[in-house]
C-alpha positions as CSV (number, residue, x, y, z in Angstrom):
1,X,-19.8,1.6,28.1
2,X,-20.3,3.6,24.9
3,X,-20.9,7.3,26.3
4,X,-24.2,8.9,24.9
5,X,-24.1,12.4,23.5
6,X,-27.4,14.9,23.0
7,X,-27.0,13.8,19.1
8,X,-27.3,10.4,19.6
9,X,-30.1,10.7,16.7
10,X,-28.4,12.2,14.5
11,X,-26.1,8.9,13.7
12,X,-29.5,7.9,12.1
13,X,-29.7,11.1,9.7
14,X,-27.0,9.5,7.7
15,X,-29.0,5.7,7.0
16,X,-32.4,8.2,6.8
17,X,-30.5,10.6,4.3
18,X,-29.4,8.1,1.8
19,X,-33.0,7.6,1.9
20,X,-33.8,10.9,2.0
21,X,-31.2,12.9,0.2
22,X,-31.4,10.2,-2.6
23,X,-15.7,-1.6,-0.1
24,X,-15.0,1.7,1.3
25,X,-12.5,4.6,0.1
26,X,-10.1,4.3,2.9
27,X,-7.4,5.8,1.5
28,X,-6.6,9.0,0.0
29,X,-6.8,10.9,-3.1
30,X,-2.9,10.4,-4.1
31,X,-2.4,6.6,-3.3
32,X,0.2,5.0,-5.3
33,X,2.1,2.3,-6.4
34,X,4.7,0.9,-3.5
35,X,8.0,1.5,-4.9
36,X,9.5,-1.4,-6.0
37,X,12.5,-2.9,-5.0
38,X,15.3,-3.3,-7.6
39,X,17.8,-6.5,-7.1
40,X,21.4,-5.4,-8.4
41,X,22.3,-8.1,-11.3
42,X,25.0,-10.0,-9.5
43,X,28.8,-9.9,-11.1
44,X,29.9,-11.9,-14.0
45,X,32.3,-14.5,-12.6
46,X,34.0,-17.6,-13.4
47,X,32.6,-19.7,-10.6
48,X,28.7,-19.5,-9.7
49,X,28.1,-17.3,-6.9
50,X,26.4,-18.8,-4.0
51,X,22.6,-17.8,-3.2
52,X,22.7,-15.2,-0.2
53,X,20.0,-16.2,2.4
54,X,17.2,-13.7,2.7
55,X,17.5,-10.1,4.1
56,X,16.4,-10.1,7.7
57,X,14.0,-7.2,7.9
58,X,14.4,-3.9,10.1
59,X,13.4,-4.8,13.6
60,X,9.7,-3.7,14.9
61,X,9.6,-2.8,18.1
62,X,6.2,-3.5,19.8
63,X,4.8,0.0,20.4
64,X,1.0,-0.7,21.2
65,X,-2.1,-2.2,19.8
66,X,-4.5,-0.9,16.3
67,X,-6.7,0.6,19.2
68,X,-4.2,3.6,19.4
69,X,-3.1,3.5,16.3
70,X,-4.1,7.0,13.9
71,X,-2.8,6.8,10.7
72,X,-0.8,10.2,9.0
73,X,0.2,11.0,5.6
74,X,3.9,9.8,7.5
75,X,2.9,6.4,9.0
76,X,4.4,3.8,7.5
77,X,4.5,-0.2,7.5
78,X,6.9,-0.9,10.2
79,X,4.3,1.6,12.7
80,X,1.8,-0.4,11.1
81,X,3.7,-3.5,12.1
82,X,4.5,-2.6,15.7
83,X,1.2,-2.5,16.7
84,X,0.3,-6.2,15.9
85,X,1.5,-9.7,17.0
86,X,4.9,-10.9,16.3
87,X,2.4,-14.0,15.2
88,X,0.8,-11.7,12.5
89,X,4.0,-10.2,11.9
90,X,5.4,-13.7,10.8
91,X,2.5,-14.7,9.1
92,X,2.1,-11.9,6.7
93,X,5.9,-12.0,5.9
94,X,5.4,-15.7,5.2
95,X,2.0,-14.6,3.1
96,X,3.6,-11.6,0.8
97,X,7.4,-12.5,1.1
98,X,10.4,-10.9,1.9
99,X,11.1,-8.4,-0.5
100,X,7.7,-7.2,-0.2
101,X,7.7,-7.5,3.6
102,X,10.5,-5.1,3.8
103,X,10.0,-2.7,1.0
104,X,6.6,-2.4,2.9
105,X,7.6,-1.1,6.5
106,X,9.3,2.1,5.0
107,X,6.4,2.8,3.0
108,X,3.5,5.2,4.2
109,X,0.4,3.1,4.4
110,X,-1.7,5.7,2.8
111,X,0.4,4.6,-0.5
112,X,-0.1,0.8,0.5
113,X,-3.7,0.6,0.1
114,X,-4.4,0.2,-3.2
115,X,-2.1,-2.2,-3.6
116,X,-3.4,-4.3,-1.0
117,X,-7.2,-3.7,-2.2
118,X,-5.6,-5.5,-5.4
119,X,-3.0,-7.7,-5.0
120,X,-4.2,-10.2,-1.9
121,X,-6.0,-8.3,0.8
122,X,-7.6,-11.5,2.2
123,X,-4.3,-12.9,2.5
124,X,-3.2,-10.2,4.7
125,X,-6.3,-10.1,6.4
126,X,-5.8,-13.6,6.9
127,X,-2.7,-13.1,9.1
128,X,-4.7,-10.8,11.8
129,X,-6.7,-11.8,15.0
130,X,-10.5,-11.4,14.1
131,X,-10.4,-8.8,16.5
132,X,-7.3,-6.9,14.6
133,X,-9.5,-7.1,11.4
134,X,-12.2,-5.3,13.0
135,X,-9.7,-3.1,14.3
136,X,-8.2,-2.4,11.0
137,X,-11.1,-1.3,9.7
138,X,-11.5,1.2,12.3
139,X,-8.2,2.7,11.5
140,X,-9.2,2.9,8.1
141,X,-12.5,4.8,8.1
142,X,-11.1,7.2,10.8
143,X,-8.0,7.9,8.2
144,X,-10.5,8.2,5.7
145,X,-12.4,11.3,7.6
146,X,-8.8,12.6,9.1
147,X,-10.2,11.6,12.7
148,X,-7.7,11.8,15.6
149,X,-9.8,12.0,18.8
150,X,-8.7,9.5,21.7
151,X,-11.9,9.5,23.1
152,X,-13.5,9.1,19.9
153,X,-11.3,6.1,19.1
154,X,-12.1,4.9,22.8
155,X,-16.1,5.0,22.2
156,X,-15.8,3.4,18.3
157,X,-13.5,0.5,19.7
158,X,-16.0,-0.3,22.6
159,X,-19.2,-0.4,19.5
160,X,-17.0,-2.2,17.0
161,X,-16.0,-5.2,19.6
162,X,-19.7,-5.4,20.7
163,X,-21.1,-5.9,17.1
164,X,-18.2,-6.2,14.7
165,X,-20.3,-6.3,11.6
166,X,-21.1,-2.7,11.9
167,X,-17.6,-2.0,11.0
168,X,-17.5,-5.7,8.6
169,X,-20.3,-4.0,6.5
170,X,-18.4,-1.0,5.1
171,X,-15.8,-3.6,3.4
172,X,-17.2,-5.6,0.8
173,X,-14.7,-8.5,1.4
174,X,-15.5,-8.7,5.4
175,X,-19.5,-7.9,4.4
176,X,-21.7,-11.0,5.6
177,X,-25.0,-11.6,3.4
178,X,-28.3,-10.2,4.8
179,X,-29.6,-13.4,6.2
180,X,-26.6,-13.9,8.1
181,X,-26.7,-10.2,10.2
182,X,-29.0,-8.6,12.8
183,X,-30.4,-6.1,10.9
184,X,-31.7,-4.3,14.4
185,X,-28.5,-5.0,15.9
186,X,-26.5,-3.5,12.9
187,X,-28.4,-0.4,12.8
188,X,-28.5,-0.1,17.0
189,X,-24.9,0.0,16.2
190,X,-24.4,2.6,13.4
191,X,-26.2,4.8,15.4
192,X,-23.9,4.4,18.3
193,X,-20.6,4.5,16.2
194,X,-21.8,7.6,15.2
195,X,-22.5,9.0,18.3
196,X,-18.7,8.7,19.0
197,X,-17.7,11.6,17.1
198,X,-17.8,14.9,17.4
199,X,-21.1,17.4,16.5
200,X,-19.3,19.1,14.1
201,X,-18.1,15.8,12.6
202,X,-22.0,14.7,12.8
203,X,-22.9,17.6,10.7
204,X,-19.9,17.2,8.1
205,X,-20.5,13.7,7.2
206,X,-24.4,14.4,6.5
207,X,-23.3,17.1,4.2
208,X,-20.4,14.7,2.5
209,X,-23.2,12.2,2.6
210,X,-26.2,14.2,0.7
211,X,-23.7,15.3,-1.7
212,X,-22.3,11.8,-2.4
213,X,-25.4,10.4,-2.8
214,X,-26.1,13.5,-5.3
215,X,-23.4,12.6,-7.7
216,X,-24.6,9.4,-8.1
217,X,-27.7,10.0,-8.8
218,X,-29.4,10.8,-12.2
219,X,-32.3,12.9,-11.3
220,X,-31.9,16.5,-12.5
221,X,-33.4,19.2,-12.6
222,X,-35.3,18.8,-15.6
223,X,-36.9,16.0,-13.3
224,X,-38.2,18.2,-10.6
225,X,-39.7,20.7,-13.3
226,X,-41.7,17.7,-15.0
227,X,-43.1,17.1,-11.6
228,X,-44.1,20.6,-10.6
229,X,-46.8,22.7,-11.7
230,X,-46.3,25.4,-14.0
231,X,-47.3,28.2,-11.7
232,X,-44.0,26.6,-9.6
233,X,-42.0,26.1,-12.5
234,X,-42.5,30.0,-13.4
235,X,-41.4,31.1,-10.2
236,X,-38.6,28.9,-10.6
237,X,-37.7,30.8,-14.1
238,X,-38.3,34.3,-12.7
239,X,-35.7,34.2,-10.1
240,X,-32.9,32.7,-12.0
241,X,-33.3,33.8,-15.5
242,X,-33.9,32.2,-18.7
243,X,-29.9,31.6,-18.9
244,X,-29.1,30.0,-15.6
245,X,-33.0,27.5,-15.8
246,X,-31.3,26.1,-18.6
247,X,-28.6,25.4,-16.4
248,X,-31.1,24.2,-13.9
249,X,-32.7,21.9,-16.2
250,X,-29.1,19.9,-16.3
251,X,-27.8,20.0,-12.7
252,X,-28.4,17.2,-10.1
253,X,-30.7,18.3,-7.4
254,X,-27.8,19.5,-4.8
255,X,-27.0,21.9,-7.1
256,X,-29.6,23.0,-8.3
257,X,-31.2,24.0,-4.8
258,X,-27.4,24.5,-3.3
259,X,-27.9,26.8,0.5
260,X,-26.6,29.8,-2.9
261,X,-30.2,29.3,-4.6
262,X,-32.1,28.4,-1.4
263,X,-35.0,30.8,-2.1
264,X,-35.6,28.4,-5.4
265,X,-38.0,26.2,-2.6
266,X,-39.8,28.8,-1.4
267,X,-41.0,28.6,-5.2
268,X,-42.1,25.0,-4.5
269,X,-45.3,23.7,-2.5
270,X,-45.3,21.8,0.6
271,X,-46.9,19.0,-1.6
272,X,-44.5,19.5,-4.4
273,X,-41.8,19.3,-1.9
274,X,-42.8,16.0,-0.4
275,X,-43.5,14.7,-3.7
276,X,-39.8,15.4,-4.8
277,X,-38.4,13.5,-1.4
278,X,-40.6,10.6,-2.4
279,X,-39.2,11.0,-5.9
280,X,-35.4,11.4,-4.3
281,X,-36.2,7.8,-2.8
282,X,-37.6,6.1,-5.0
283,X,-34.5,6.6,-7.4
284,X,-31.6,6.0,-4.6
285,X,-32.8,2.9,-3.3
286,X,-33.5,0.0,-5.4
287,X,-36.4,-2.1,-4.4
288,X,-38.0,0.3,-1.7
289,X,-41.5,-0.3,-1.3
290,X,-44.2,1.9,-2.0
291,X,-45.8,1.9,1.4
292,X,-42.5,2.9,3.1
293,X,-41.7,5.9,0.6
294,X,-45.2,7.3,1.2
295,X,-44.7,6.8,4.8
296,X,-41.1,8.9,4.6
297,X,-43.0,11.3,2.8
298,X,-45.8,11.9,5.2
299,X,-42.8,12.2,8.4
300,X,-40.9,14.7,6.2
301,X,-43.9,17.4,5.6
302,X,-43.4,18.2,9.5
303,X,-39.6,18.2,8.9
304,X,-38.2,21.1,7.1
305,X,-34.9,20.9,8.1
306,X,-34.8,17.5,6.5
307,X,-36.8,18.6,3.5
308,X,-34.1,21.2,3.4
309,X,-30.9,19.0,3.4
310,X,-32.4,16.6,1.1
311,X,-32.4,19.3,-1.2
312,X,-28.6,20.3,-0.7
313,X,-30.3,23.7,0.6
314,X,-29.7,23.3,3.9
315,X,-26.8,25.8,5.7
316,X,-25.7,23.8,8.4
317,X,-23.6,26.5,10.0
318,X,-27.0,28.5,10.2
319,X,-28.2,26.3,12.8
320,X,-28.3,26.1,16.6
321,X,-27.4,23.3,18.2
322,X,-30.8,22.2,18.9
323,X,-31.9,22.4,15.8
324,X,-29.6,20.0,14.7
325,X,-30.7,17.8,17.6
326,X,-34.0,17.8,16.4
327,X,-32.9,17.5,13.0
328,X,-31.5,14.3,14.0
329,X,-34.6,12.9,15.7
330,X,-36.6,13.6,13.1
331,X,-34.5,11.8,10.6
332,X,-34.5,9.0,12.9
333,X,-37.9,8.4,12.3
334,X,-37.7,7.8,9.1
335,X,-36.5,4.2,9.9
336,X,-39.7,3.2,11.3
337,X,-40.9,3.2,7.1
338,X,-38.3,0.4,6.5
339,X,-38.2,-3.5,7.2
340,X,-35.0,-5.3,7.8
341,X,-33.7,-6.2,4.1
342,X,-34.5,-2.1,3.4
343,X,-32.4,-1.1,6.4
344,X,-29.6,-3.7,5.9
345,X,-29.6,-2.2,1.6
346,X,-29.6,1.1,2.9
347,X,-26.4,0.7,4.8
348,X,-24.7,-1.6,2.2
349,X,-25.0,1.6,-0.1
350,X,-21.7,2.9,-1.8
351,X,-22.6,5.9,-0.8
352,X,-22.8,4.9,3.2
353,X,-20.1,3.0,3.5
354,X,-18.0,5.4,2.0
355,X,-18.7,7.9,4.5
C-alpha cells in the first residue's frame, strides 16, 4: 500500500504550477562519451594469424533487483548488470556487442547515458522485462534529484507497478499517446509518486519547477508593466530605481519578483495579480482554454501563497509546515479548471517531466 503523508496535496502543486508558475534529463551535468576500446593492430607475420574467439566478459554476480538499486557518481555497468536477468544480460550483449558489452560494465552509468539516449536505447530497452523498464526509469529520475531513501524507493516502486505510465510519461520513447492513457488514473498517480518523498524534497522540486518553467518562458517584465496600471507601474519604479526597472523590464518573471525583490508585489493589485497568473498560463500551456484560465484565476485570489510562488517570490524556508500543507491543497484545486487532454499536456510538459 502506498503510505499517505500530511502533503499528499502538494504532489499536485507541481502539475498546478506548470500551470501556475507558467524525454527526461536523467543524467548529469558532466555525461560523456564511453571511452572507447582500442584493438592492438595484430603483428606482421608470414602466415595469417588465426581469428581469436571473442573476450568473455567480467563475470556479474547477481546482487539484487533495479528496486534497490541507487545509482552514484561510482556505479558502473557491471552493478547495473547484476541487478537484472542473466536473460537480459544475454540479450543486451547480443543487442550492442561484445566490445561494447564489456567496455560498458567498467564504465559509471552516469557517463552511459547519453550515449544510450543516442545510439539505440530502444534496443536496450528491448532486452528488459516490462517491469525492468518501468523500473529503470525509476532509477533514473531518483539519480536525477540525488534521491537515496529506501522507503521512498519502497513507496515509488509500489505507484509505478500499479500504473506504470506515470513513470512511461516522463520518457518520450516509453510515452503512450493521449487517447491511449487514463488521464484520471495518470494524475491519481503523480500525486501519489510524489507523496513518496520527503517534505523537504516536495518543497525543492516546486521551486526547481517554477524556475524551470521560468527559463523557458518568454514573458518579461516589460510584459507585466504593459499589463499594469501606471499608478502600479510607478511604485514599481520608485522602489528599484530608474537603473535596476530597466533591468526589470528585461528579466523573466522569477527574477524579477525573486523572494530578494518580494516587496515589488505589494506594488501590484489583487486584480493585477490575478491577471498576471492568468497571463502566466496562458503563455505556458499551449491550447488552454479560456474558461479554465479564468477559473485558475478566480481559485488563486484566495491563494497567496500560490500567487506568491508563481511569481518566484515565495521563501519557502519562511514557512510552517502547515502552510505548506495548505499550499498544496490549494494548488490542488487548480485541476478541477482542466479536462483530460489539458491535464494529460500539462504533464507531458518538458518542464514536468524533467523534474
Amino acid at each position: 500500500m502506498v503510505k499517505t503523508r500530511k502533503l499528499g496535496w502538494l504532489a499536485t502543486a507541481i502539475v498546478a504550477l506548470t500551470i501556475a508558475a507558467v524525454a527526461i534529463a536523467c543524467g548529469s551535468d558532466d555525461e560523456a562519451e564511453p571511452t572507447p576500446v582500442s584493438t592492438p593492430e595484430p603483428a606482421a607475420t608470414a602466415q595469417a594469424t588465426p581469428t581469436a574467439p571473442p573476450t568473455e566478459a567480467p563475470q556479474v554476480e547477481p546482487e539484487g533487483s533495479l528496486e534497490d538499486l541507487f545509482l552514484t557518481d561510482a556505479t558502473t555497468g557491471a552493478e547495473l548488470m547484476a541487478h537484472i536477468s542473466e536473460a537480459e544480460r544475454a540479450c543486451i550483449r547480443g543487442a550492442i556487442g561484445d566490445e561494447l558489452y564489456e567496455s560498458m560494465l567498467g564504465i559509471p552509468i552516469r557517463r552511459l547515458v547519453a550515449e544510450v539516449r543516442s545510439s539505440g536505447a530502444g534496443s536496450f530497452l528491448g532486452c528488459l522485462t516490462d517491469d525492468n523498464v518501468v523500473l529503470l526509469g525509476l532509477v533514473l529520475v531518483d539519480s536525477h534529484h540525488g534521491r537515496n531513501d529506501p522507503e521512498a524507493r519502497e513507496c515509488s516502486v509500489a505507484v509505478v507497478r500499479n500504473n506504470p505510465d506515470v513513470i512511461r510519461i516522463r520518457f518520450e520513447l516509453l510515452r503512450a499517446p493521449l487517447e491511449a492513457i487514463d488521464t484520471d488514473a495518470l494524475f491519481v498517480s503523480a500525486k501519489e509518486l510524489f507523496d513518496c518523498v520527503s517534505v523537504a524534497e516536495q518543497v525543492n522540486v516546486l521551486v526547481r519547477l517554477t524556475t524551470r518553467l521560468d527559463q523557458d518562458d518568454t514573458f518579461t517584465g516589460a510584459d507585466v508593466v504593459a499589463m499594469l496600471p501606471e499608478d502600479e507601474v510607478s511604485c514599481i519604479q520608485d522602489l528599484v530605481g530608474e537603473e535596476l526597472f530597466e533591468v526589470f523590464l528585461g528579466a523573466t518573471v522569477t527574477q524579477a519578483f525573486s523572494p530578494a525583490a518580494a516587496s515589488l508585489l505589494d506594488c501590484l493589485a489583487l486584480e493585477s495579480k490575478t491577471a498576471l497568473f492568468a497571463a502566466f498560463t496562458a503563455s505556458r500551456v499551449e491550447g488552454l482554454r479560456e474558461e479554465a484560465v479564468v477559473c485558475m484565476a478566480t481559485l488563486v485570489a484566495d491563494s497567496p501563497h500560490i500567487l506568491a510562488l508563481g511569481f518566484g517570490a515565495l521563501d519557502t524556508d519562511e514557512l510552517e509546515e502547515s502552510e505548506l500543507a495548505q499550499l498544496g491543497d490549494e494548488a490542488a484545486k487548480l485541476f478541477d479548471c482542466l479536462n483530460a487532454e489539458e491535464v494529460y499536456q500539462v504533464l507531458t510538459l518538458p518542464a514536468v517531466v524533467e523534474q
